[in-house]
C-alpha positions in Angstrom: 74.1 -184.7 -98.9 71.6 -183.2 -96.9 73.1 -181.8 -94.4 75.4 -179.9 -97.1 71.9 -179.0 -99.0 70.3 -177.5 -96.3 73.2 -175.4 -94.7 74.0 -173.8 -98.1 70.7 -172.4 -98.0 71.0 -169.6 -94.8 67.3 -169.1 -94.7 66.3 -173.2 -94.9 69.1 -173.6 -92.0 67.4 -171.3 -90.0 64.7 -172.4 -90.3 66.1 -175.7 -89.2 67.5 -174.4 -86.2 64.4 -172.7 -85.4 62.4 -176.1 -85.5 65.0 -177.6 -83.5 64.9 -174.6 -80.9 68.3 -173.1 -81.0 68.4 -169.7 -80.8 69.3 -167.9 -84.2 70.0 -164.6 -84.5 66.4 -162.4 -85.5 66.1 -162.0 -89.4 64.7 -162.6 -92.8 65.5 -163.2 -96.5 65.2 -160.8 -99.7 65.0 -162.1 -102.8 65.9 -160.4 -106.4 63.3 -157.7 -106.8 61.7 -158.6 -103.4 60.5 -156.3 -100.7 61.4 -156.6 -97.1 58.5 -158.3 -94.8 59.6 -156.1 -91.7 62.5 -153.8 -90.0 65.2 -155.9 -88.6 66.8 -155.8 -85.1 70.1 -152.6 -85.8 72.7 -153.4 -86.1 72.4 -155.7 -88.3 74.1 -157.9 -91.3 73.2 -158.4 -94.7 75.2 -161.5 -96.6 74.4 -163.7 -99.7 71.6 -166.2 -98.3 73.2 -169.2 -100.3 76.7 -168.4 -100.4 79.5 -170.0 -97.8 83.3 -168.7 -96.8 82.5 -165.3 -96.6 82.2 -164.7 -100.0 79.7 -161.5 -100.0 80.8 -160.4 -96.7 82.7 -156.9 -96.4 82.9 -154.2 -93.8 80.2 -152.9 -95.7 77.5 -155.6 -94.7 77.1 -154.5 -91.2 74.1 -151.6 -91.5 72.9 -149.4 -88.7 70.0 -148.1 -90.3 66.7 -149.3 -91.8 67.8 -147.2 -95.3 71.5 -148.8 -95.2 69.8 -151.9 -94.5 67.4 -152.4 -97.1 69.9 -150.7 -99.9 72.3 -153.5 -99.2 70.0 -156.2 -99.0 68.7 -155.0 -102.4 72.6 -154.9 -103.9 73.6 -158.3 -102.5 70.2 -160.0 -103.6 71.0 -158.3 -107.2 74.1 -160.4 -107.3 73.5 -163.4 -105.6 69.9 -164.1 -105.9 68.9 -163.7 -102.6 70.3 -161.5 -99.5 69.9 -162.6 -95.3 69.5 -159.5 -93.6 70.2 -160.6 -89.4 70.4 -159.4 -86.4 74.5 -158.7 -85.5 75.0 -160.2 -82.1 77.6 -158.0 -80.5 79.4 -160.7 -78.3 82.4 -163.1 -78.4 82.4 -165.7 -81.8 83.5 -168.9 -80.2 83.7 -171.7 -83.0 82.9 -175.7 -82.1 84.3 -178.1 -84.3 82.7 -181.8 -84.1 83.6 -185.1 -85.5 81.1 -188.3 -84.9 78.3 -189.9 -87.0 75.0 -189.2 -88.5 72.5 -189.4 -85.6 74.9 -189.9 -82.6 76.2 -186.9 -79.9 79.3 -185.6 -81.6 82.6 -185.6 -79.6 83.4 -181.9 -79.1 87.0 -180.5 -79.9 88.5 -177.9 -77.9 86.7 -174.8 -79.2 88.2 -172.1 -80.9 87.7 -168.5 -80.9 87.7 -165.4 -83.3 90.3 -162.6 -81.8 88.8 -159.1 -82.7 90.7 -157.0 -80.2 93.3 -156.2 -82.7 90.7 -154.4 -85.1 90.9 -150.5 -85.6 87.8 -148.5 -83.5 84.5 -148.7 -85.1 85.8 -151.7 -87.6 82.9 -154.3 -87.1 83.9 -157.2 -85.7 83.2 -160.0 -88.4 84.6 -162.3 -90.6 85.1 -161.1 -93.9 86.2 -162.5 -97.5 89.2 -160.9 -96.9 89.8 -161.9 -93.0 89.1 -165.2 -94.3 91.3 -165.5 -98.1 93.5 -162.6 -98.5 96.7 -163.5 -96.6 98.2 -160.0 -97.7 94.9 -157.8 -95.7 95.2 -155.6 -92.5 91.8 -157.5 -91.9 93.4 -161.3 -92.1 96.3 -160.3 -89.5 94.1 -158.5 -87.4 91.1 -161.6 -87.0 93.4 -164.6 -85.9 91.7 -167.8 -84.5 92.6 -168.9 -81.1 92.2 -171.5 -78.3 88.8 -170.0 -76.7 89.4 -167.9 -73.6 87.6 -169.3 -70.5 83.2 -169.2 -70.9 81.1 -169.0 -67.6 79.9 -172.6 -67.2 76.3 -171.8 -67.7 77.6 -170.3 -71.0 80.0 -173.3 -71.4 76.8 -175.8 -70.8 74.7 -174.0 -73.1 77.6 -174.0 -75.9 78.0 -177.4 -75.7 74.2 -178.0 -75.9 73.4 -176.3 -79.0 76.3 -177.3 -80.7 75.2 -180.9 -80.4 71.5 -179.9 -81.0 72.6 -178.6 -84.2 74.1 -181.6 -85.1 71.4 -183.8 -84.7 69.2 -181.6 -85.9 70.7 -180.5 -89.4 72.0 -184.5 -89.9 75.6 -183.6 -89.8 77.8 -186.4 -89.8 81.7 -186.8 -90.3 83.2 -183.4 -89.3 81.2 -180.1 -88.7 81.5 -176.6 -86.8 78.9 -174.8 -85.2 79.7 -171.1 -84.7 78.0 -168.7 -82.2 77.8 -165.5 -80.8 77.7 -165.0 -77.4 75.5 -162.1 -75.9 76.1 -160.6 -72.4 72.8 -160.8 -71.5 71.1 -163.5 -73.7 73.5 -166.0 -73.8 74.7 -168.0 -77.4 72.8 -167.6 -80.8 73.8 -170.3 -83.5 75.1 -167.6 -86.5 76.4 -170.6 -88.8 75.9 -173.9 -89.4 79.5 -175.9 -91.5 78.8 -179.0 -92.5 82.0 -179.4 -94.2 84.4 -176.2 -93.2 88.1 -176.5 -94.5 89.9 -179.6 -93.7 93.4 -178.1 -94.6 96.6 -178.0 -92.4 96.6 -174.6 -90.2 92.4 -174.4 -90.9 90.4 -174.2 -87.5 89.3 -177.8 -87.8 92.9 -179.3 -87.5 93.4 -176.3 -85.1 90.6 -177.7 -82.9 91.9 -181.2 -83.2 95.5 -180.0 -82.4 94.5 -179.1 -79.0 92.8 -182.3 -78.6 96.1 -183.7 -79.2 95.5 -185.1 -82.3 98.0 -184.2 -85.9 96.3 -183.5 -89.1 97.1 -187.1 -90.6 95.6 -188.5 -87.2 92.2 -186.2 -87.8 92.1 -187.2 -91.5 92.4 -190.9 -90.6 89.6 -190.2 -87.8 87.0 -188.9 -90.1 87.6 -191.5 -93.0 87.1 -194.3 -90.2 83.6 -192.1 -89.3 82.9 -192.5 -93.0 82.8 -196.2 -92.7 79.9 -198.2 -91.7 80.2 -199.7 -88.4 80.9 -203.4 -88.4 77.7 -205.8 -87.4 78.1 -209.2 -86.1 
């Protein structure tokens, strides 16, 4: 319950992460009728700050100027109550699923990535509601989710590391993902935290488990036994 109370609140899980030191993406919140505290790092995005599964998130939430940026974040705080306006990484999204207990390392699945190579020029390269939900969008056939291409091994290191900070840190237990965006220069930032992303066949969770060898009744039966108290003599 925490762990889902915490990362449903963007600006709380940051500041999580950032007590945990994992790098996170520069940024900062605007609330309904709020002002913004400073200019943010361009480009950036601006998405509901307690929202989850894309909802929020169009083509229109990437902003390349301080006007653009600060009219969205007014319009999506008007809505949802409060607006995350963050630094957009320009780098590969590579997703890490985990299953383990609350308080132990995690095992690791195979990680996924996010395929944006498919997108039209100049279509920023994020997950929206509709690359997400809509089955029938150019955007959903264009963003697929694949087996990770090959990551430098200081990058690989470093992936692994943060993903397992993070789920200490935030007191995930069960099933999680960690997703991050990897910058040429400055290696991973942490740009969400899932304590409980979708569990269904063909999701990226059993996709992540597939190529750990594992089915989908075989995952399911995995986390319920994590769910159980371990025995005690």
């Amino acid at each position: 319950p925490r762990a889902l109370s915490i990362c449903l609140d963007t600006p709380l899980t940051r500041a999580a992460r950032t007590a945990a030191g994992l790098p996170v993406p520069e940024g900062w919140g605007v609330r309904r009728g709020g002002e913004a505290p400073r200019a943010p790092k361009l480009p950036a995005i601006v998405k509901p700050a307690a929202e989850d599964a894309s909802h929020g998130i169009d083509d229109a939430s990437v902003v390349h100027d301080l006007a653009s940026a600060w009219a969205r974040a007014r319009e999506v705080a008007a809505r949802y109550g409060a607006a995350l306006v963050e630094e957009l990484i320009d780098g590969r999204e590579i997703q890490v699923a985990m299953l383990g207990r609350l308080g132990v390392q995690p095992e690791l699945l195979p990680y996924g990535e996010i395929d944006y190579s498919a997108l039209p020029v100049g279509a920023p390269h994020i997950l929206t509601y509709a690359a997400k939900w809509d089955e029938r969008s150019e955007s959903y056939r264009r963003t697929p989710a694949i087996p990770a291409r090959p990551l430098t091994a200081s990058v690989e290191q470093a992936v692994r590391d943060i993903a397992a900070r993070a789920w200490i840190a935030l007191g995930l237990a069960g099933y999680a993902r960690v997703d991050l965006r990897v910058d040429a220069v400055r290696g991973p930032f942490v740009i969400d935290v899932n304590p409980n992303p979708d569990l269904s066949v063909g999701a990226g969770l059993a996709l992540a488990a597939g190529r750990a060898g594992m089915t989908h009744d075989q995952l399911v039966l995995r986390i319920l036994d994590l769910a159980t108290p371990p025995l005690t003599r």
